[in-house]
C-alpha positions in Angstrom: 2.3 -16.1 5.6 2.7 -13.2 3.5 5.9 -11.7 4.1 8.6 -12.7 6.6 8.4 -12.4 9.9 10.7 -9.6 12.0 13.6 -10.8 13.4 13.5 -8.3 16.2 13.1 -4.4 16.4 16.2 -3.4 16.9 17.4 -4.7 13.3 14.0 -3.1 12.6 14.7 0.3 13.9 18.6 -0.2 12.8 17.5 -0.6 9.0 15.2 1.6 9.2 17.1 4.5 10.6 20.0 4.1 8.5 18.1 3.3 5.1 15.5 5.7 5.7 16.2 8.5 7.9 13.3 7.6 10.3 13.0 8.4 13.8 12.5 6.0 16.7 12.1 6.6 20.5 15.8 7.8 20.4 15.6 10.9 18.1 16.2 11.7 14.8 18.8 9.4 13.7 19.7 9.6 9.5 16.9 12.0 9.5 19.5 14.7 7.0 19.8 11.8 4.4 17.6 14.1 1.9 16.8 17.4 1.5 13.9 18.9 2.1 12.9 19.3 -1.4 13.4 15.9 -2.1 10.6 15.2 0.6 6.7 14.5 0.5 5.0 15.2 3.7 3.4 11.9 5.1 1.7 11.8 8.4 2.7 9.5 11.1 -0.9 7.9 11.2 -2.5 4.6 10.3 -4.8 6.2 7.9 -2.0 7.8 6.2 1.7 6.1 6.4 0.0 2.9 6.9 -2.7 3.5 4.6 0.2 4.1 1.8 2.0 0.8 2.7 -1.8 -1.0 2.3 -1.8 0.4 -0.9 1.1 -0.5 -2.5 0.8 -3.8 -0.7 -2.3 -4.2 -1.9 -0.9 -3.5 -6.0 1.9 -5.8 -5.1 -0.4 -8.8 -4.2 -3.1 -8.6 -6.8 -0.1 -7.8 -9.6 1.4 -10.8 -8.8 1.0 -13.5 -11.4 0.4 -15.8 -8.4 -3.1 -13.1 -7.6 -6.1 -15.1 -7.2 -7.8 -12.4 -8.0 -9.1 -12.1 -11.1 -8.2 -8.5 -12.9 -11.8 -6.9 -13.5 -11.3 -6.7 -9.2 -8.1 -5.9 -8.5 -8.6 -2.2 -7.9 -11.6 -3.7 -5.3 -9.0 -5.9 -3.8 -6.5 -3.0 -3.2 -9.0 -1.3 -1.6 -10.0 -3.8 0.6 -6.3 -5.3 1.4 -5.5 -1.1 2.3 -8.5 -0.7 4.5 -7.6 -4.5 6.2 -3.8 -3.0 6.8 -4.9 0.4 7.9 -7.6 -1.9 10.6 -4.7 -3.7 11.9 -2.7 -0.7 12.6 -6.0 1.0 14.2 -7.2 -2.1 16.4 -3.5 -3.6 17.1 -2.3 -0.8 18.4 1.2 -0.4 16.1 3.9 1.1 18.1 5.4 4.0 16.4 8.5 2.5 14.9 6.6 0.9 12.2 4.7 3.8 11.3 7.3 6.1 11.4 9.8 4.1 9.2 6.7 3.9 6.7 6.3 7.3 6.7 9.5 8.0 6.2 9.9 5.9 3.0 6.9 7.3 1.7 8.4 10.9 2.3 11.4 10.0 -0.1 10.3 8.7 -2.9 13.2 7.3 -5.1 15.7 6.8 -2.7 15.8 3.4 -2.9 15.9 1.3 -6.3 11.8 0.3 -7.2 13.4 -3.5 -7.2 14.4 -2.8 -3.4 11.0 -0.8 -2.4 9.2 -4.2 -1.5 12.1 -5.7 1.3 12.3 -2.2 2.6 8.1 -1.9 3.3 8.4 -5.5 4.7 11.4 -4.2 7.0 9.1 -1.3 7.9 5.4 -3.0 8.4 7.8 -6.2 10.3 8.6 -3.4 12.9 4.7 -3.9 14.1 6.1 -7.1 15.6 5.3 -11.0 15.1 1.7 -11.3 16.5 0.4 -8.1 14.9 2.0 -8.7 11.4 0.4 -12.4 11.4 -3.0 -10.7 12.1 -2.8 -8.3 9.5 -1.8 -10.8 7.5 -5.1 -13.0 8.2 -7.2 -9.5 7.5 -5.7 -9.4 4.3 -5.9 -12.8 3.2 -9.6 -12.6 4.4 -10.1 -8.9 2.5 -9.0 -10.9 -0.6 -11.3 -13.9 -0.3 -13.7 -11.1 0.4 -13.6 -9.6 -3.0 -13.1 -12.7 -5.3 -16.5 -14.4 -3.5 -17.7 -11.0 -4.4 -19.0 -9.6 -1.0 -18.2 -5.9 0.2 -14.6 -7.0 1.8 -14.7 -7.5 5.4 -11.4 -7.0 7.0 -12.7 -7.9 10.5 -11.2 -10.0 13.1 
């Protein structure tokens, strides 16, 4: 497993609401933490808010000095770990809580400490529940293999 598993989605939407100002089925709870000028506007989509999280996700895993991946591919490997995170969002069918809390992180950048920005994404993408974060984390794993055997990353099922 890549990151730890949710604990359930209320502790999920309970972080996320009061760290990050994002909005669940209930409204917009926290959602005055920042002002609108400290804001970026992210859209609630998997190409987008997920598509950031696969990205930094992506830099995390091949940065660590625990990568596999050799460094001439890491920028092939983030690709492919982003588009594999962004295909599990897509074909899962994410509810919105996850996407919205990542969104909403994105949308305030420096809010948190960089040394916390890692726990809160996991809080966030954990939000997509147990079975759906396990499969993205297969996709991954498989995106990575992908790229160090050297084909064109495959992120399928």
């Amino acid at each position: 497993m890549l990151r730890p598993l949710l604990v359930g989605s209320a502790l999920v939407l309970a972080s996320c609401a009061t760290l990050f100002g994002c909005k669940g089925s209930g409204g917009d709870a926290g959602s005055s933490s920042a002002s609108p000028a400290s804001s970026i506007k992210v859209e609630r989509t998997c190409k987008d808010a997920v598509g950031r999280y696969g990205e930094h996700f992506g830099k995390s895993l091949v940065k660590d000095p625990k990568s596999p991946v050799p460094a001439d591919k890491h920028d092939k490997a983030v690709a492919a770990i982003k588009e594999a995170v962004i295909k599990s969002c897509e074909e899962d069918k994410w509810d919105s809580l996850p996407i919205d809390c990542l969104a909403s992180l994105f949308e305030k950048p420096g809010f948190l400490p960089p040394d916390k920005m890692d726990d809160a994404f996991t809080v966030c993408a954990n939000g997509a529940g147990k079975e759906k974060s396990a499969k993205m984390d297969d996709r991954v794993a498989r995106a990575m293999l992908d790229v160090m055997k050297g084909s064109a990353g495959s992120a399928s099922d």
